[in-house]
C-alpha positions in Angstrom: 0.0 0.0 0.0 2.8 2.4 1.0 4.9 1.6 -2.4 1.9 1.9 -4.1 1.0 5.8 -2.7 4.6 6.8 -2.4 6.5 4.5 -5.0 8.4 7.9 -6.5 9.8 8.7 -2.9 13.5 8.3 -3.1 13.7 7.2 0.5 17.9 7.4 0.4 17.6 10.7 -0.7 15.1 11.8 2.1 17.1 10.1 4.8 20.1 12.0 3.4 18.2 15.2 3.7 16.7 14.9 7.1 20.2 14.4 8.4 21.2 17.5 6.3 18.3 19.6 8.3 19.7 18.0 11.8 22.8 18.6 11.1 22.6 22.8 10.0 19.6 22.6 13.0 22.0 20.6 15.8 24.9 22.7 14.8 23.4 26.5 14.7 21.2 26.3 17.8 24.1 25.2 20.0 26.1 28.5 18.4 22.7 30.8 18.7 22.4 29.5 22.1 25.5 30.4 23.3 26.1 33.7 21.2 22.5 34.5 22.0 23.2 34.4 26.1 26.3 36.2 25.6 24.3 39.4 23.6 21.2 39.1 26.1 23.1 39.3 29.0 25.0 42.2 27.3 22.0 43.8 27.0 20.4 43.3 30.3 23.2 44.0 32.1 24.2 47.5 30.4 20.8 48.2 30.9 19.3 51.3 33.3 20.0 50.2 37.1 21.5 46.9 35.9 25.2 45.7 37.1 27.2 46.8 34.1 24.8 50.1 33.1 26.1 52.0 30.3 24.0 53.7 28.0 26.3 53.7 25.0 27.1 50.1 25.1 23.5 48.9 25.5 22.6 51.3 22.6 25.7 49.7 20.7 24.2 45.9 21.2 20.6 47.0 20.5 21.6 48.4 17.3 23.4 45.8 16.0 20.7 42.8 17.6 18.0 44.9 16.2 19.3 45.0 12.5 20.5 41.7 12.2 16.7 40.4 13.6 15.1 42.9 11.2 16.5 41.3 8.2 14.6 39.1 6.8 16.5 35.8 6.4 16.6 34.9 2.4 17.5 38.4 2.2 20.6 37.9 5.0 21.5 34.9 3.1 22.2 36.7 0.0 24.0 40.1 2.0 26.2 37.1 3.7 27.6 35.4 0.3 30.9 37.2 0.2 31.5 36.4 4.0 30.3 32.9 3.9 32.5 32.5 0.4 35.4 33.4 2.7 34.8 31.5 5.5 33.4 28.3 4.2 35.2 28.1 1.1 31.6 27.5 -0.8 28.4 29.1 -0.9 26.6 25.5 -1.4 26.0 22.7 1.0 24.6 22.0 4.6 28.4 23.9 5.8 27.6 27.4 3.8 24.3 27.9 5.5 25.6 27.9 9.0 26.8 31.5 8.8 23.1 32.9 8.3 21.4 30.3 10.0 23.6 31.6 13.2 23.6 34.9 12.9 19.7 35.4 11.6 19.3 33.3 15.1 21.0 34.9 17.7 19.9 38.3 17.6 16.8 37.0 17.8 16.9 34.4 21.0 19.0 36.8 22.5 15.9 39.6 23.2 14.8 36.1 24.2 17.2 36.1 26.8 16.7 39.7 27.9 13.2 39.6 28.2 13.9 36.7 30.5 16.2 38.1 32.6 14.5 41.3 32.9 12.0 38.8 34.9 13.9 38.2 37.7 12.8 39.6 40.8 15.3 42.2 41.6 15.2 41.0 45.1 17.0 38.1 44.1 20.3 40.1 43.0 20.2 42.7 45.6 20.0 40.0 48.5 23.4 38.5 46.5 25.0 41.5 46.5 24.4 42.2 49.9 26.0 39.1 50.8 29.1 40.0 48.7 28.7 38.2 45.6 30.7 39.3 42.4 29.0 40.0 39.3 30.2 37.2 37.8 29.2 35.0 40.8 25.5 36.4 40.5 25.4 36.2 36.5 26.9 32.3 36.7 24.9 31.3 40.5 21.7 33.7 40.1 20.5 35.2 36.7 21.3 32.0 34.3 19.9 29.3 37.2 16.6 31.7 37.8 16.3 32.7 34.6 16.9 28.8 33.1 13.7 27.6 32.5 12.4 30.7 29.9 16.1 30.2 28.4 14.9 26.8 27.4 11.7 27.2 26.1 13.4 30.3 24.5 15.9 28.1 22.6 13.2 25.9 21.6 11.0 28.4 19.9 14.8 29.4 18.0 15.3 26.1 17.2 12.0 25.6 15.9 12.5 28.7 13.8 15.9 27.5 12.5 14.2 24.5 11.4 12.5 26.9 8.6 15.4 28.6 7.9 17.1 25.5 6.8 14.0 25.1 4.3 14.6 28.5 3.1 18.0 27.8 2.6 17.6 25.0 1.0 16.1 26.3 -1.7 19.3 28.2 -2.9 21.5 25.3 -2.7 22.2 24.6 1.3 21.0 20.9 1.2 18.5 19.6 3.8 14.8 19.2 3.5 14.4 22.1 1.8 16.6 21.7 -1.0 15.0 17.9 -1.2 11.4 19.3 -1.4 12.2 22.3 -4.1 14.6 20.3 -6.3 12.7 17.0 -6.0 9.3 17.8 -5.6 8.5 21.2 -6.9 10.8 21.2 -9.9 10.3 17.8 -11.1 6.4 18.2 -10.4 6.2 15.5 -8.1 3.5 16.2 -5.1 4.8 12.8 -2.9 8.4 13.8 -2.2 6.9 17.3 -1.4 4.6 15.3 0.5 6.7 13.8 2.3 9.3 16.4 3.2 6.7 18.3 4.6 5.9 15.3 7.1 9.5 14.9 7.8 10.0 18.4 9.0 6.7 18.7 10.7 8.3 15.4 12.9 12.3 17.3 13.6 9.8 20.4 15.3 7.2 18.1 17.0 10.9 16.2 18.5 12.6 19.3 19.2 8.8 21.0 20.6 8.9 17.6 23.0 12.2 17.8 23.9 12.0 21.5 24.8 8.8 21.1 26.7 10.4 18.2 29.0 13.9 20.4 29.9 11.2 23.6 30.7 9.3 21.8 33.2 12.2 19.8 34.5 13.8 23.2 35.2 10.4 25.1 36.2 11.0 25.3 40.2 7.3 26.8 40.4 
C-alpha cells in the first residue's frame, strides 16, 4: 500500500536530507544559544540600574541585535555570500548555511534572553550583592539558574525557527529538507516527495517542541 502511494519517494535521498536539516539545526542552535546568552546578558546588564549600566554600550548591542533580527533571512542569506565564500570556502552545501542560520538566530533568542532576565525579581540580585557576591558569581549562580527555564523554552522556539530557515535555505543550494522538497518535488512536479518532506519536517519540530517542553518543566522550580 505504501509503495503503491509513495512508489516515487526516493527514501535514500530523504534520509540523506533529514540528516542534512539535523545537522545545519543541531549545529546553529548550539552557536545561537550560546552567542545569543552572551548578547542578552550584554543587554540586560548594560541596561538602566543593571550591574554593568552603560548607556552607550547597551545602545551599541541593540543596534546591532535589532538590525540583524530585522533582516529578513533569504535576504541575509544573499548580503552574507561574500562572508560565507570566505569562510566556508563555498556558498553551497549544509556547511555554507551555518553563517546565516547563526547569525539570523542569535539576535533573535538573544531579546529572548533579555526579556527573561528582565524577569527576575530584583530582590533576588540585591539580596546576592548584599552578601558579597561578584557580578560574575551572581550572573553564573543567580541570573542563568533563575532565569533557566524561559532560556529553554526560548531556545526551543529558536530552534524551531531555525528548522524553517534551513527550508529556506535549502532552496538556494544549502541541502536539507528544503533543497529535497524544491529540487525533487516542486521542480520535477512531483506532489509525494513534497509530501513527504513536509511530514519529515513537521516530525524534527514536534521532536525538538517535545524535547524543549520536558527540559522547561524539569527546570520550572514553580
Amino acid at each position: 500500500m505504501l509503495d503503491q502511494w509513495l512508489g516515487d519517494v526516493k527514501w535514500d535521498k530523504l534520509w540523506e536530507a533529514t540528516l542534512e536539516t539535523l545537522y545545519m539545526t543541531g549545529i546553529s542552535v548550539v552557536a545561537t544559544f550560546f552567542l545569543g546568552i552572551i548578547l542578552g546578558l550584554i543587554l540586560y546588564l548594560t541596561s538602566k540600574g543593571n550591574l554593568w549600566e552603560s548607556v552607550i554600550f547597551n545602545r551599541i548591542a541593540s543596534l546591532i541585535v535589532n538590525i540583524f533580527r530585522s533582516i529578513p533571512f533569504i535576504i541575509l542569506i544573499v548580503l552574507l555570500i561574500p562572508f560565507t565564500r570566505a569562510l566556508v570556502g563555498s556558498i553551497l552545501g549544509a556547511n555554507a548555511a551555518l553563517p546565516a542560520l547563526i547569525i539570523g538566530a542569535a539576535p533573535f533568542y538573544a531579546r529572548m534572553v533579555e526579556i527573561a532576565l528582565r524577569e527576575i525579581d530584583k530582590g533576588v540580585i540585591e539580596a546576592s550583592q548584599a552578601m558579597g557576591a561578584s557580578n560574575g558569581t551572581i550572573i553564573r549562580k543567580v541570573l542563568i539558574p533563575e532565569a533557566l527555564p524561559a532560556l529553554i523554552s526560548g531556545i526551543t522556539v529558536t530552534a524551531i525557527a531555525l528548522v524553517s530557515y534551513t527550508a529556506m535555505a535549502g532552496v538556494i543550494g544549502a541541502g536539507g529538507l528544503g533543497h529535497f522538497a524544491y529540487l525533487e518535488g516542486f521542480q520535477r512536479n512531483n506532489s509525494q516527495i513534497t509530501l513527504v518532506a513536509t511530514i519529515a519536517i513537521l516530525l524534527v519540530v514536534f521532536v525538538i517542541q517535545w524535547i524543549g517542553d520536558y527540559f522547561t518543566n524539569k527546570t520550572d522550580k514553580r
